[in-house]
Residue frames relative to the residue before (quaternion, step in Angstrom):
aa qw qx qy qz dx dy dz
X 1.0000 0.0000 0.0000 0.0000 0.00 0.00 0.00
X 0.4838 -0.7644 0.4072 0.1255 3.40 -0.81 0.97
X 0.5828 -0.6326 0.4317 0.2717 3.67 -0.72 0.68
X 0.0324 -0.8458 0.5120 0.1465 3.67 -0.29 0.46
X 0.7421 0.4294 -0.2967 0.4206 3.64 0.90 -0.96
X 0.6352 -0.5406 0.4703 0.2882 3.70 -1.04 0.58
X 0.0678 0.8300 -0.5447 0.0989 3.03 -0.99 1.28
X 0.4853 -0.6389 0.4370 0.4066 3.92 -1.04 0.10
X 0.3530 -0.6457 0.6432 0.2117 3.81 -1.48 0.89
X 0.0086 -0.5942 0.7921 0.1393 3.76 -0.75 0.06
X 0.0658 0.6597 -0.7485 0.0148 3.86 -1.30 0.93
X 0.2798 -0.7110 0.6376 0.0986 3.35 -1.23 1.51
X 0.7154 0.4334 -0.0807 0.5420 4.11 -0.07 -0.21
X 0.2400 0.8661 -0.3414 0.2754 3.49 1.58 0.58
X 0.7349 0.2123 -0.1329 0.6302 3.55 1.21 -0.36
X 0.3314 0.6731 -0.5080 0.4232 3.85 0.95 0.88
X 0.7598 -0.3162 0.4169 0.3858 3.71 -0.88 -0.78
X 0.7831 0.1988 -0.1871 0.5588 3.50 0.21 -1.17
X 0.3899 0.8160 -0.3192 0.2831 3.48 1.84 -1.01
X 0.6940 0.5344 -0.1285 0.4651 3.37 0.79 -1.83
X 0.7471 0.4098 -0.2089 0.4799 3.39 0.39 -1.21
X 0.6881 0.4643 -0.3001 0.4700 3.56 0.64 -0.66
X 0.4212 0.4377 -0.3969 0.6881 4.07 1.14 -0.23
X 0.6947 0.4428 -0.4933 0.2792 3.34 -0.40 -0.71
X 0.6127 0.5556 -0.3139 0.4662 3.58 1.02 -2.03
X 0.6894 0.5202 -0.3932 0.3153 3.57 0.29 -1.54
X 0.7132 0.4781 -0.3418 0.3821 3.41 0.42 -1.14
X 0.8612 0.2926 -0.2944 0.2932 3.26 0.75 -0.68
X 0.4003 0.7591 -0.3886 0.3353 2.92 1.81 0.32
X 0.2581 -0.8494 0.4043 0.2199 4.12 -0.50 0.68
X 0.4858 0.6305 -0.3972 0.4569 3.16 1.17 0.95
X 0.5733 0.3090 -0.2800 0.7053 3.53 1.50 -0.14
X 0.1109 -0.7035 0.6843 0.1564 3.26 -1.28 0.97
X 0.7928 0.2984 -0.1340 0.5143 3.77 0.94 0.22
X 0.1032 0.8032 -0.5867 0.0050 3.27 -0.41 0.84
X 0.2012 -0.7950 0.5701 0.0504 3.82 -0.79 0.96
X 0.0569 0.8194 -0.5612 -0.1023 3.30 -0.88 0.63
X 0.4941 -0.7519 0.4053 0.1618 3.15 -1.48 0.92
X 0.0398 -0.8518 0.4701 -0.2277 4.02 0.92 1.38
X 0.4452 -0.7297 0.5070 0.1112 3.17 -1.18 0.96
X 0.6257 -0.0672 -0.0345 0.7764 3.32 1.82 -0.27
X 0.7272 -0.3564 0.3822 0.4450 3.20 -2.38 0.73
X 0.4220 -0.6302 0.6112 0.2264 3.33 -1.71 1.01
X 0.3717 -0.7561 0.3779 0.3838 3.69 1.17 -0.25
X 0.4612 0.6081 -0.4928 0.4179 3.53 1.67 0.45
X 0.1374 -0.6869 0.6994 0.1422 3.64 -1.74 0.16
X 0.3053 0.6862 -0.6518 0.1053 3.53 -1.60 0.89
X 0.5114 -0.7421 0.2317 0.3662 3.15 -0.70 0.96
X 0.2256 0.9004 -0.2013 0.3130 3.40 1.55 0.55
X 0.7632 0.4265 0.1296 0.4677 2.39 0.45 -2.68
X 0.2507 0.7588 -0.5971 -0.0697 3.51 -1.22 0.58
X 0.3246 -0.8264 0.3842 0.2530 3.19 -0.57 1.14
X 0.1327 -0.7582 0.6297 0.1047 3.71 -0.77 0.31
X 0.1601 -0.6817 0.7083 0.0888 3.90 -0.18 1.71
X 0.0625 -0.5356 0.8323 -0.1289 3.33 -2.12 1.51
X 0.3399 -0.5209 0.7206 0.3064 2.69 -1.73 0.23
X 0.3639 -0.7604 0.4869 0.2285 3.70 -1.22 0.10
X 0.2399 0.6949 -0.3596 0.5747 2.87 1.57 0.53
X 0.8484 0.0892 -0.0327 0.5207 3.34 0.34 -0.81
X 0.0473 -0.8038 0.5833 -0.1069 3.94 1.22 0.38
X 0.8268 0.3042 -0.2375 0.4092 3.27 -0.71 -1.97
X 0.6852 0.3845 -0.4261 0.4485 4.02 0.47 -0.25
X 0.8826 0.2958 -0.2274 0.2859 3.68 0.70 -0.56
X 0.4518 0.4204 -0.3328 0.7130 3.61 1.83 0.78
X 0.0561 0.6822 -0.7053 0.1843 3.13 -1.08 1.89
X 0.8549 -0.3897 0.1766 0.2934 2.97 -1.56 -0.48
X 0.4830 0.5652 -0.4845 0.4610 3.32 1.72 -0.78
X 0.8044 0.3438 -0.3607 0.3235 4.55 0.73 -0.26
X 0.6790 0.5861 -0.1460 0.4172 3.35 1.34 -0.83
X 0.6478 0.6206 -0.2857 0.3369 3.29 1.25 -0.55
X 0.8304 -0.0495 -0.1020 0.5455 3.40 -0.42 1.33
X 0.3259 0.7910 -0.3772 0.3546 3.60 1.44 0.85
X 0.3624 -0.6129 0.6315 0.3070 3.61 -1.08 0.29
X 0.0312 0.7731 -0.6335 -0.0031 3.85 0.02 0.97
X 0.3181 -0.8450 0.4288 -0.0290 3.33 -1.23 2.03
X 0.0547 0.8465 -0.5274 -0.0482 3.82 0.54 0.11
X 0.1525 0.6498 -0.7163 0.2034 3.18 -1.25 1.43
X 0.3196 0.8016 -0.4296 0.2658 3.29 0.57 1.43
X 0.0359 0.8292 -0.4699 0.3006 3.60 0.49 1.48
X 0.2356 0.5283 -0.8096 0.0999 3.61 -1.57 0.47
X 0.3802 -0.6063 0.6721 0.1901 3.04 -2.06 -0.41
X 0.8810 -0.3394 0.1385 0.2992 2.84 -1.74 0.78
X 0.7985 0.3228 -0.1041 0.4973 3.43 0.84 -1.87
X 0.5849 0.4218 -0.4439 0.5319 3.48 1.16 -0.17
X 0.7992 0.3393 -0.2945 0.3994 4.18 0.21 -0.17
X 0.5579 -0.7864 0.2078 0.1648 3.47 1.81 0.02
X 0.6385 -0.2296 -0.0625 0.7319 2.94 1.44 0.98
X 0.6402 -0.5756 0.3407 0.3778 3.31 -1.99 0.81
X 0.5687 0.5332 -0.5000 0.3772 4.52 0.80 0.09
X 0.5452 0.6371 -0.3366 0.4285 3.42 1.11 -0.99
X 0.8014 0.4244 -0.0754 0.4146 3.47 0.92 -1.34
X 0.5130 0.5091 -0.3403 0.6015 3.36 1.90 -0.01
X 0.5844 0.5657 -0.4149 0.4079 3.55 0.97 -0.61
X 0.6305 0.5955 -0.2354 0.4388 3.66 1.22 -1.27
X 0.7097 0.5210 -0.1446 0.4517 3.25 0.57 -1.87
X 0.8524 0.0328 0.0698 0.5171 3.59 -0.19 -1.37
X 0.7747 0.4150 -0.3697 0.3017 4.06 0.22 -0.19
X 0.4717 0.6149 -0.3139 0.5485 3.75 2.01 -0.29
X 0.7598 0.3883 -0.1990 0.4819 3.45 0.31 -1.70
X 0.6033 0.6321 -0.2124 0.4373 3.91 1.00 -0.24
X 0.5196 0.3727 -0.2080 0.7401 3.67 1.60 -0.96
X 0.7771 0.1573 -0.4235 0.4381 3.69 -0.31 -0.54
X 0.5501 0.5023 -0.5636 0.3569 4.21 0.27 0.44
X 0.6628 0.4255 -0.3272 0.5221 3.68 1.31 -1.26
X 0.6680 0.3689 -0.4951 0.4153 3.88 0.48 -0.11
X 0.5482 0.6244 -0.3667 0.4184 3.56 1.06 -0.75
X 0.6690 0.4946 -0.1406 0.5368 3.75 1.14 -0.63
X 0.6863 0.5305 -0.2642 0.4216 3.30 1.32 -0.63
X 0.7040 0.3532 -0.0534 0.6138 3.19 1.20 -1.63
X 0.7887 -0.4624 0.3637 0.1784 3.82 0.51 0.73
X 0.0022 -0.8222 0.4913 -0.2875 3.52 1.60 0.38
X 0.1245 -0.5613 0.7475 0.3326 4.27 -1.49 -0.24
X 0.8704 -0.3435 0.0874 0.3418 3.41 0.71 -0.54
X 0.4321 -0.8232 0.2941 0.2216 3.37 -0.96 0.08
X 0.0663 0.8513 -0.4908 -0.1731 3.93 -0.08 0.43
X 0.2257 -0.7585 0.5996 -0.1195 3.69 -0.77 0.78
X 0.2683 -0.7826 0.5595 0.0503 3.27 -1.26 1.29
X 0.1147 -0.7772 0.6152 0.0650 3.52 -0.61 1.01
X 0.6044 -0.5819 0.3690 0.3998 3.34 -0.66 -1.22
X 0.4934 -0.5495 0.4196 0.5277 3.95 -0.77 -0.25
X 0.7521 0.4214 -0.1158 0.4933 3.74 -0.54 0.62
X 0.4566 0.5046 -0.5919 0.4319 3.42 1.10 -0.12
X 0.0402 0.6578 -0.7521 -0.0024 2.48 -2.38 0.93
X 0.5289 -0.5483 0.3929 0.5150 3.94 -1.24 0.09
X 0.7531 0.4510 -0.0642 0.4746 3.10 1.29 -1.78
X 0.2849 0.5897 -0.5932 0.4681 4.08 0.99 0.84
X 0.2879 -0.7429 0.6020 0.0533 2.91 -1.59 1.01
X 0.4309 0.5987 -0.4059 0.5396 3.17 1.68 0.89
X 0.5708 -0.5584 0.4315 0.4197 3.98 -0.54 1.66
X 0.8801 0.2816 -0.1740 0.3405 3.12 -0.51 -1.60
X 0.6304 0.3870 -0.3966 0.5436 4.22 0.39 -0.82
X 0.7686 0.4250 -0.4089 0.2478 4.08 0.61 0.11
X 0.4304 0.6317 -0.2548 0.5922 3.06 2.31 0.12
X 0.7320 0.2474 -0.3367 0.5381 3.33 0.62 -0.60
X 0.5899 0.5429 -0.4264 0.4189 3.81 0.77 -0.05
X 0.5056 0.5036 -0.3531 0.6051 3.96 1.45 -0.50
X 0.4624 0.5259 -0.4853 0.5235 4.34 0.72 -0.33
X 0.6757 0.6184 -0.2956 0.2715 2.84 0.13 -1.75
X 0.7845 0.3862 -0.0771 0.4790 2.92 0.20 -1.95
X 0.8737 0.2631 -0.3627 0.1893 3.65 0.56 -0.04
X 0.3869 0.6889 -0.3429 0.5081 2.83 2.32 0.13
X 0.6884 0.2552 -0.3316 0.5925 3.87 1.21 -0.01
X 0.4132 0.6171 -0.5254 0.4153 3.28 0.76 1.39
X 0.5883 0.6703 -0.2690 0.3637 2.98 1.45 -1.02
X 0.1730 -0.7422 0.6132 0.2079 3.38 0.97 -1.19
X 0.0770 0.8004 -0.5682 0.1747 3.45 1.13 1.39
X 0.6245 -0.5025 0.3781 0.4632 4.23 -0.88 0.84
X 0.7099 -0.0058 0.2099 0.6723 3.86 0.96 -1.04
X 0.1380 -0.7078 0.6905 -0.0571 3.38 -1.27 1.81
X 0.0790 0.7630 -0.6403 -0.0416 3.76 -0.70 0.40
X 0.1011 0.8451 -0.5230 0.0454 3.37 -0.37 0.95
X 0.2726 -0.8148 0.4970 0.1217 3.63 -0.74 1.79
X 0.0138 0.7960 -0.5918 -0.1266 3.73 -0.42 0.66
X 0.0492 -0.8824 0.4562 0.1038 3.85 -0.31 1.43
X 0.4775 -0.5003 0.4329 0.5782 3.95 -0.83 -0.06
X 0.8965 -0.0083 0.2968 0.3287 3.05 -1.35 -1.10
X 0.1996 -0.8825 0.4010 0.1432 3.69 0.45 1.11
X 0.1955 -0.7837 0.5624 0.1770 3.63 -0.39 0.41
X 0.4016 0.6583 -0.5962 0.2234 4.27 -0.57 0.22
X 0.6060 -0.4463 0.5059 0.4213 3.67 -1.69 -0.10
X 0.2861 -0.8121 0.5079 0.0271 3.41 -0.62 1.51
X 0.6328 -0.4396 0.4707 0.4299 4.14 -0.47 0.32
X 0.8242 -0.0168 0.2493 0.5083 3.00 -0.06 -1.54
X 0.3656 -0.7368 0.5653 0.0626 3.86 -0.01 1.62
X 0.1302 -0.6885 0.7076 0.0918 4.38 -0.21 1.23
X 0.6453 -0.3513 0.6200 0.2752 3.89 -1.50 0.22
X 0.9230 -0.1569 -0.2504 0.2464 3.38 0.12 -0.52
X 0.0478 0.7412 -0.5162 0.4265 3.04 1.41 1.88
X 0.7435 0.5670 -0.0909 0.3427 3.18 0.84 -1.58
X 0.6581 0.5040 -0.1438 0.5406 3.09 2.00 -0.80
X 0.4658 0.5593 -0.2204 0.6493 2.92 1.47 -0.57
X 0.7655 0.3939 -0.3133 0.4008 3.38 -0.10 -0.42
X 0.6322 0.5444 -0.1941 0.5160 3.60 1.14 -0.76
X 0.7576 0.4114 -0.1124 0.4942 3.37 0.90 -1.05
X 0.6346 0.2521 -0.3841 0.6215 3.61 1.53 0.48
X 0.5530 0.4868 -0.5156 0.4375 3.69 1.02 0.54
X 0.6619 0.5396 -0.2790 0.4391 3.34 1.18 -0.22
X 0.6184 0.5706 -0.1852 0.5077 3.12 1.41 -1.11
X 0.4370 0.7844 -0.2789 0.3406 3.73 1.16 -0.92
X 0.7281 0.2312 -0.2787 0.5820 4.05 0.58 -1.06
X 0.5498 0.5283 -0.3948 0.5126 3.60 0.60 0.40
X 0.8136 0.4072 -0.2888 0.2980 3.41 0.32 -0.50
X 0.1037 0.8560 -0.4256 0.2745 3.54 0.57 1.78
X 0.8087 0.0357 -0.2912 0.5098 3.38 -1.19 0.38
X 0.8879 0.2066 -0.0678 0.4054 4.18 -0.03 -1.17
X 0.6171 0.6029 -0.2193 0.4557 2.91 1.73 -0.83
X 0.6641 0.6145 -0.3456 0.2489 3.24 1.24 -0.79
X 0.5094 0.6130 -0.4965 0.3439 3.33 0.94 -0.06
X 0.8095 0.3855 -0.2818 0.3416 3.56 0.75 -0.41
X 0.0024 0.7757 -0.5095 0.3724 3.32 1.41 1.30
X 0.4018 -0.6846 0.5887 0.1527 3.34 -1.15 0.92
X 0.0237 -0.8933 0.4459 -0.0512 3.67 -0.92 1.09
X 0.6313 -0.6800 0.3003 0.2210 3.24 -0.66 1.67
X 0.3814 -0.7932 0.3233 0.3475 3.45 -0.54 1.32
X 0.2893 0.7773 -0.3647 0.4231 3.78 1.77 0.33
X 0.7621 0.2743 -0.2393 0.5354 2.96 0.45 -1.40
X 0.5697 0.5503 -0.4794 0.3780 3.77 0.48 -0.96
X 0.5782 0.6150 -0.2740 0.4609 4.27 0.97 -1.25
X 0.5853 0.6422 -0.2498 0.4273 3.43 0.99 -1.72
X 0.8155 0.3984 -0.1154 0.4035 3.67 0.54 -1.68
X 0.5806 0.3962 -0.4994 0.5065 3.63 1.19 -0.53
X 0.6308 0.4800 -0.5083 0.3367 3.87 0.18 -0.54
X 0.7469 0.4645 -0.3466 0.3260 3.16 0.42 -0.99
X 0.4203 0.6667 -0.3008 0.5370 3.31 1.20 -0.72
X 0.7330 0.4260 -0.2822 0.4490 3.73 0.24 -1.17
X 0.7979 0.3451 -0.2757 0.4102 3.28 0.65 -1.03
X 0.6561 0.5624 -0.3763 0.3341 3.91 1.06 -0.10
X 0.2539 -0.7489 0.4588 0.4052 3.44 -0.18 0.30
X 0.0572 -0.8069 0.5732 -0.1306 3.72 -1.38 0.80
X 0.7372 -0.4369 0.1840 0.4813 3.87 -1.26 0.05
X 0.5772 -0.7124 0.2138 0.3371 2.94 -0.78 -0.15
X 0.6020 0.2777 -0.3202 0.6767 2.74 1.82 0.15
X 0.0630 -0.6692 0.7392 0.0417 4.60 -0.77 0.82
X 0.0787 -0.4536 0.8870 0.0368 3.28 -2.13 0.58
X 0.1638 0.5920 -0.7890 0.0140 3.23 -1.39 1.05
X 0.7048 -0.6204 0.3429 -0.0280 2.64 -1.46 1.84
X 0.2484 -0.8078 0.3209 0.4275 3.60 -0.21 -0.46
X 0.3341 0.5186 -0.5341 0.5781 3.84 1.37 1.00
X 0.6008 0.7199 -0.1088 0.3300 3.08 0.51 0.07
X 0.8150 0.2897 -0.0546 0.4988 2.42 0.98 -1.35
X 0.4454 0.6079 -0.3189 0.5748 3.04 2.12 -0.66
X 0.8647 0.3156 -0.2798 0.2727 3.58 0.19 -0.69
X 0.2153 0.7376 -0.4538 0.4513 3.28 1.98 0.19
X 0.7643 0.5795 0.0110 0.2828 3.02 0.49 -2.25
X 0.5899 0.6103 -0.1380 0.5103 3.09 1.88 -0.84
X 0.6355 0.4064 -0.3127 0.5772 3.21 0.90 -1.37
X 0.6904 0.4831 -0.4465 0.3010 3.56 -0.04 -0.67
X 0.6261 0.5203 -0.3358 0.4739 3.31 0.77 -0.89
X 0.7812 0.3980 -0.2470 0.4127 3.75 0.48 -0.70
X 0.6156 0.4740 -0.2896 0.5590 3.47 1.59 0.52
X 0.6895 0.3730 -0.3526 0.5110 3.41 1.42 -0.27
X 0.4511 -0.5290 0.5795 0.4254 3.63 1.02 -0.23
X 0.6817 -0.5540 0.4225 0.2235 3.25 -1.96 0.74
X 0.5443 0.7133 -0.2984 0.3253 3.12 1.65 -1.02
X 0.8856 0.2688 0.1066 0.3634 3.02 0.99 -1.83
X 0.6661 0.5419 -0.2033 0.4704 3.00 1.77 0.47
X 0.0175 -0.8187 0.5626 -0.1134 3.07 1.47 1.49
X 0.6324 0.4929 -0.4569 0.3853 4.18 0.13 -0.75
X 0.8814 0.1513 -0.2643 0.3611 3.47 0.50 0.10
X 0.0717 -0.8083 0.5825 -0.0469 3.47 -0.98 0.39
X 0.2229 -0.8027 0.5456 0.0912 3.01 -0.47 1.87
């Protein structure tokens, strides 16, 4: 069942990949009459929506309270990698100790809930660096016992990227190729538009559900799918499969 009364977005990770696209949806969604993001500098964007509130994340839990969090949809799409943050603490700070303060302040100050990209494969107990960081989120953001958790865990993300790495680029080619192959088990590791991945946390936000969700990332593509094949190509610019 869908949300009807206006409400505030708080979106941490607002100028990332899925970050961008998801601000976009919010604003134009007409169920949020306010959407705030949390940004280390001006995003250089304007709407009469949007307000930007520069923090350091470093200090989050002291500088998000209640006058933002309270009874908010609070978004997290905060992500980098290793070589882009410079060793594997730098990247824990990003990955699992940022997106973690804004769930325990989001929990403190009254939050409805929280939804939050991790990855496909996260685990605590993976012996892969990064899917065991984002699996230690996991596990402690459903410690909180947040009113409503919605966590989106996608493959390989496909969108226009800031800065295009070599082996992004390979990566990207090699699941467009890989792609008519990937069928019955395999399909889960399809590659998925950061649209559609943006598409599903709103919707998610606005439906009401358990209190803890994991949507997968088959899933999420086909979430994304149905929608698209019900709005018509014309009218269904927010998503892209």
């Amino acid at each position: 069942m869908s949300k009807k009364q206006s409400t505030t977005a708080v979106v941490a990770g607002a100028t990332g990949l899925v970050g961008q696209q998801l601000v976009r949806q919010l604003l134009e969604h007409p169920a949020y009459r306010q959407v705030i993001v949390l940004v280390r500098r001006d995003m250089g964007l304007s709407h009469p929506k949007l307000v930007q509130k520069l923090i350091s994340f470093d200090r989050l839990g002291e500088e998000v309270g209640s006058e933002i969090l309270k009874q908010a949809d609070v978004f997290c799409t905060l992500g980098t990698t290793i070589k882009q943050a410079g060793s594997q603490e730098a990247f824990r700070k990003v990955d699992y100790t940022y997106p973690l303060e804004l769930g325990r302040a989001a929990r403190k100050y009254g939050a409805a809930k929280m939804i939050v990209v991790t990855a496909m494969a996260s685990s605590d107990k993976s012996k892969l660096f990064y899917n065991r960081v984002k699996g230690e989120l996991e596990r402690e953001l459903i410690r909180l016992s947040l009113p409503r958790l919605v966590i989106l865990r996608p493959s390989f993300m496909l969108g226009n990227r800031d800065k295009k790495r070599l082996g992004e680029k390979m990566g990207i080619i090699m699941f467009q190729f890989l792609r008519p192959f990937m069928v019955g088990p395999f399909s889960q590791y399809k590659a998925v538009h950061s649209k559609s991945v943006a598409w599903v946390m709103v919707d998610a936000s606005l439906r009401t559900g358990p209190k803890l969700e994991v949507i997968e990332s088959n899933d999420i593509a086909q979430r994304a799918a149905r929608h698209h094949s019900k709005s018509g190509s014309g009218r269904s610019s927010a998503v892209h499969q």
